[in-house]
C-alpha positions as MATLAB code, in Angstrom:
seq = 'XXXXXXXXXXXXXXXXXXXXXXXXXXXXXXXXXXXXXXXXXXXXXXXXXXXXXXXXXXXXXXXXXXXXXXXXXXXXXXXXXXXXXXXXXXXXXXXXXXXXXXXXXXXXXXXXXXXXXXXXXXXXXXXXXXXXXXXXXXXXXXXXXXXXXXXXXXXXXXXXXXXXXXXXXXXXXXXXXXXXXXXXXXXXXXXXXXXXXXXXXXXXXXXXXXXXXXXXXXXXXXXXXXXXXXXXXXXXXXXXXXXXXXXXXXXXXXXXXXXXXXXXXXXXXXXXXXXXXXXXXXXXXXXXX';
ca = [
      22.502   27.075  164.113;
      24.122   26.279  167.561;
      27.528   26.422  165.920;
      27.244   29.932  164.830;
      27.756   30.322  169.008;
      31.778   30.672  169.021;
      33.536   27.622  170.534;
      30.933   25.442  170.118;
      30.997   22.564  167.381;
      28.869   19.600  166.580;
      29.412   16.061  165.431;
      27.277   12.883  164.370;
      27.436    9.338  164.227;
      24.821    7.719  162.184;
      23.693    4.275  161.968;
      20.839    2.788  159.860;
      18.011    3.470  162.869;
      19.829    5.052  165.614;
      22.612    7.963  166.464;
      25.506    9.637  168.385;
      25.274   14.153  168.260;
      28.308   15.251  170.232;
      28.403   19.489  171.193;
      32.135   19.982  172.031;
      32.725   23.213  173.710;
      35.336   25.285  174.315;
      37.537   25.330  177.827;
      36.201   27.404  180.784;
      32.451   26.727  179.804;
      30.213   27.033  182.595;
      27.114   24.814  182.066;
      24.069   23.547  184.164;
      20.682   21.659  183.111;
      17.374   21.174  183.921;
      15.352   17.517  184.051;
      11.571   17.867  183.820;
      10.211   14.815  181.911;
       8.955   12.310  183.970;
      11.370    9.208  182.519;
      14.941   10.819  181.679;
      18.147    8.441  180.370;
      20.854   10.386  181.856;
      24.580   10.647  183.043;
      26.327   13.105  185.006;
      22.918   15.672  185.379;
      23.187   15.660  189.154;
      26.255   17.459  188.938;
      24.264   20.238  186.664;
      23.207   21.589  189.806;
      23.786   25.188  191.037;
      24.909   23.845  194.240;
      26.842   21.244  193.220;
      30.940   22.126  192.854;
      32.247   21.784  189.239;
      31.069   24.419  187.501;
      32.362   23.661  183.640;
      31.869   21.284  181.289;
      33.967   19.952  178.312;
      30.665   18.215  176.184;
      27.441   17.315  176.183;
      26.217   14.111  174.104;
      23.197   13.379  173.269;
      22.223    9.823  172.041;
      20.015    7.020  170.983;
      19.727    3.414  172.315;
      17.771    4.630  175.131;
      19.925    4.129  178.912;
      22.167    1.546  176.810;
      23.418    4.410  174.531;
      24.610    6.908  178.008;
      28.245    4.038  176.962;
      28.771    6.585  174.461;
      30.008    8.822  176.842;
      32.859    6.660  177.423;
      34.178    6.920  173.876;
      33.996   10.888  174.244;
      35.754   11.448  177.259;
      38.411    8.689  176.131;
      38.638   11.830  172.911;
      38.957   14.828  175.434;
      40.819   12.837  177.852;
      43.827   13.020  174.644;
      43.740   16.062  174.541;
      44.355   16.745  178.153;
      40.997   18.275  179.015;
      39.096   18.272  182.037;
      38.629   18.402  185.857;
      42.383   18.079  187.329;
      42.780   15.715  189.790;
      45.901   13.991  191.580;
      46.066   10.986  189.220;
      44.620   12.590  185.886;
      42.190   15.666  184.457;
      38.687   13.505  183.904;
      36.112   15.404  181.268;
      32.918   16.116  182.365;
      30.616   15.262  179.655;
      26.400   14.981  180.493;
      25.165   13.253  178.361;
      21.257   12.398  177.643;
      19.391    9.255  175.656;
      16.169    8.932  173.641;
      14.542    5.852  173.681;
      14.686    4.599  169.509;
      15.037    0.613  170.316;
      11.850    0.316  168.709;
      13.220    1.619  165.425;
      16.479    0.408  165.786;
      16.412   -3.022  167.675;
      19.739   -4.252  168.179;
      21.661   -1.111  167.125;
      22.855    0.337  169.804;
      25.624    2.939  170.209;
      28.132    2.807  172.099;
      31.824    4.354  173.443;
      33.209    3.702  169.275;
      30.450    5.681  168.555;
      30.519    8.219  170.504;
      34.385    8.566  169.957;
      33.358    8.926  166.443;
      31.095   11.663  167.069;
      33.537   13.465  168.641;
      36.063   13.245  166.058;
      33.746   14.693  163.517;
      32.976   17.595  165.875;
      36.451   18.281  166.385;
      36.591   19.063  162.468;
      34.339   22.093  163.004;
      32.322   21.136  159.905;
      28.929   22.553  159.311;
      26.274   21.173  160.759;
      23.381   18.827  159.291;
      19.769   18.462  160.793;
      17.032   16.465  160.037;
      17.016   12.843  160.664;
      21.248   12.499  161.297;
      23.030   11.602  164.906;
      20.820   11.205  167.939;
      17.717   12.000  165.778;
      17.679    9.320  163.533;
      15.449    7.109  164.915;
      13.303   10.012  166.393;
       9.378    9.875  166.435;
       6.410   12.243  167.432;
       2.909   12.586  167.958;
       2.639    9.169  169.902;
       0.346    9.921  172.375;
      -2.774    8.587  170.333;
      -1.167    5.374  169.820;
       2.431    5.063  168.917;
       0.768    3.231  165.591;
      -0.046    6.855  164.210;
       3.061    8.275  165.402;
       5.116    9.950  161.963;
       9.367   11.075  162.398;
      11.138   13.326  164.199;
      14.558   14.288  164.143;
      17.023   16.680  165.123;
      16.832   20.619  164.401;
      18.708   23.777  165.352;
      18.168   27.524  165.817;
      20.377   30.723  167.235;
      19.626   34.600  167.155;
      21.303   37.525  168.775;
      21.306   40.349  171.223;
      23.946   42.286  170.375;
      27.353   40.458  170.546;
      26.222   38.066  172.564;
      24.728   35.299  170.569;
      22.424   31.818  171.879;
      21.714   28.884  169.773;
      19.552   25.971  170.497;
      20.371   21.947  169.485;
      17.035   19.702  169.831;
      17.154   16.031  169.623;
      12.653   15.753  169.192;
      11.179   12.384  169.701;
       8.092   13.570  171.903;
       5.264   11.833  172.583;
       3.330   14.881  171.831;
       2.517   16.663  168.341;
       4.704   19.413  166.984;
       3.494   22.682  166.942;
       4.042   25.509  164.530;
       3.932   29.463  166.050;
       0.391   30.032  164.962;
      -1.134   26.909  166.876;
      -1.192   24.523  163.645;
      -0.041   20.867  163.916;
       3.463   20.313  161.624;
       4.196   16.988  162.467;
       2.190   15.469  165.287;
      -0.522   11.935  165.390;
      -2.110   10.287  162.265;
      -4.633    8.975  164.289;
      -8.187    9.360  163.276;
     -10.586   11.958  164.300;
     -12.097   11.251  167.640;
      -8.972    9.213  168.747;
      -8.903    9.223  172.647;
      -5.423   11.142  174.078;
      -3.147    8.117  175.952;
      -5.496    5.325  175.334;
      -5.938    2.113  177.719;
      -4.154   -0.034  177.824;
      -1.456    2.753  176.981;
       0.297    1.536  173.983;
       3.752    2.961  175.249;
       5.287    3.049  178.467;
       7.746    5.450  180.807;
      10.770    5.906  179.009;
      10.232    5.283  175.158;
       9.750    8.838  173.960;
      11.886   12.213  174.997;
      12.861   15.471  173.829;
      16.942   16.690  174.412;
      18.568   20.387  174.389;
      21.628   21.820  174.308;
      20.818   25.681  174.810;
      24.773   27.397  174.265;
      25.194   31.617  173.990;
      28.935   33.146  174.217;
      27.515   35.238  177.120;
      29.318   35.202  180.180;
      26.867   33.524  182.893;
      27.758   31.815  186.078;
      26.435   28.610  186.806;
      23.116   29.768  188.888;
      22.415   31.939  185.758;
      22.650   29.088  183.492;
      20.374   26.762  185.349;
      17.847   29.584  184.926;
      18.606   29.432  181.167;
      17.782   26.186  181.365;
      14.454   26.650  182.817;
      13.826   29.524  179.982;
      14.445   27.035  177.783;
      11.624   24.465  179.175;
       9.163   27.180  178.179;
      10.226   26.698  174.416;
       9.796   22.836  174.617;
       6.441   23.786  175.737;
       5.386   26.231  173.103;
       6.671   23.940  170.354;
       5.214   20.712  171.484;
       1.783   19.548  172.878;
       1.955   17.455  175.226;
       5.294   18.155  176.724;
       6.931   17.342  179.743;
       4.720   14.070  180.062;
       5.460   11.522  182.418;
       6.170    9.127  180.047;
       8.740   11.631  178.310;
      12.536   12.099  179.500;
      12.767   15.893  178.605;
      16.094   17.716  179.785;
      17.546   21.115  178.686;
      21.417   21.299  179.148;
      22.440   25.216  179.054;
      26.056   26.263  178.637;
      27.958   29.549  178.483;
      31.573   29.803  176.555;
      31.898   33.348  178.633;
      33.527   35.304  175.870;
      31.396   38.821  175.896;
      28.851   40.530  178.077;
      25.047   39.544  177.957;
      22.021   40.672  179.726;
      20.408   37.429  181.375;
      16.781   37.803  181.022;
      16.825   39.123  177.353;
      18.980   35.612  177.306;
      16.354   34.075  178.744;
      13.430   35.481  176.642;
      15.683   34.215  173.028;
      16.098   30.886  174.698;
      12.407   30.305  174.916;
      12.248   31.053  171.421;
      15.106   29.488  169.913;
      14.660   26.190  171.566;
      10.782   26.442  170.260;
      12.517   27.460  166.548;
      15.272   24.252  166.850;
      12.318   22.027  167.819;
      10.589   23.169  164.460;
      13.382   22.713  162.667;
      13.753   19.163  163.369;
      10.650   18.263  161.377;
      10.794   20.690  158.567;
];
């Protein structure tokens, strides 16, 4: 799991068709991210950037309610904000917390989460507990294999994965509700379209739209990376999101990739890299098994 990366815990809010999955991590991690679906729900990615000045990051929340749920945000950094964490300023430290949406409204009409929710999430991170997958927080209202008609599409949900290279260790967090199938490591199909054989790929009229499908990540390893090397983590970690799900990175898909370090022991970038590809492909699995 992501948690067995030190200093990094995970909480969940979960309603009847929709959800809240806050990653708290510990002080002095360095983060960065990568956007490369066509139709992204985000808040506070632009600052993910290697060239951009703050470096660290105190969370990352990932949510449902599509661009209404990015509120929950609010509730979280109200949480850190207590506990005197982030950027100081003149007037008062201000968390930095990216946070990414999934678009569930079908599933969950008026449900919507917002700041109580994500406070809530929060909280239950703080208590370090272990974590659940499967069809909990942001992945509750999670669907695949859409893009043969969102009629044949079966659930999703939310799956994790680490592994090691030496002491430094990298987990991966997926939130899947692609519009593509998921794929298993030998090519099979483990959760993808019911549709019928002969089905045409994004039929006409398309039966979904920009913005109603998306797959999130929160790559995390106790390495000790700077911010340039972490963006590149993040692009690793786009390569797993393609091995695990066909079609990825679609235009009518929001996929980002959020990579943070906690800095704790040495680590050898590219063998980071390599694991990332894989675990992301392994948490994307997981979310449907």
């Amino acid at each position: 799991m992501i948690t067995d990366v030190p200093g990094v815990r995970v909480g969940h809010w979960t309603g009847a068709a929709t959800g809240v999955t806050v990653v708290l991590l510990a002080p002095a991690t360095v983060g960065s991210g990568e956007v490369r679906g066509g139709a992204p729900a985000t808040r506070e990615t632009a600052l993910l950037d290697p060239a951009r000045l703050v470096d660290q990051i105190d969370a990352v929340v990932l949510t449902g309610g599509s661009a209404f749920g990015l509120a929950t945000a609010d509730g979280v950094m109200e949480h850190l904000a207590a506990q005197g964490r982030g950027v100081e300023t003149r007037a008062a430290r201000v968390p930095i917390v990216p946070t990414a949406a999934v678009f569930d409204l079908a599933e969950a009409g008026d449900e919507r989460p917002g700041p109580a929710e994500g406070r809530a999430a929060a909280e239950a991170a703080e208590l370090g507990a272990p974590l659940d997958v499967g069809r909990i927080g942001a992945g509750r209202g999670a669907t695949v294999g859409k893009w043969r008609g969102v009629e044949h599409a079966v659930g999703g949900g939310l799956g994790s994965a680490a592994a090691r290279d030496g002491d430094a260790v990298i987990g991966s967090l997926a939130v899947v509700n692609a519009i593509g199938d998921v794929i298993a490591a030998d090519g099979s199909v483990l959760a993808g379209s019911m549709a019928p054989a002969g089905t045409p790929a994004f039929p006409e009229p398309a039966p979904f739209r920009p913005g109603e499908h998306t797959t999130l990540v929160v790559v995390a390893t106790n390495a000790r990376l700077t911010k340039a090397d972490s963006h590149l983590l993040a692009g690793s970690a786009h390569h797993g999101l393609a091995r695990a799900l066909h079609p990825s990175h679609t235009r009518f898909d929001g996929d980002v990739v959020f990579a943070v370090a906690t800095g704790e022991v040495d680590g050898h970038l590219d063998r980071l890299r390599m694991l990332a590809t894989e675990v992301v492909a392994d948490s994307i699995r997981a979310a449907v098994g």
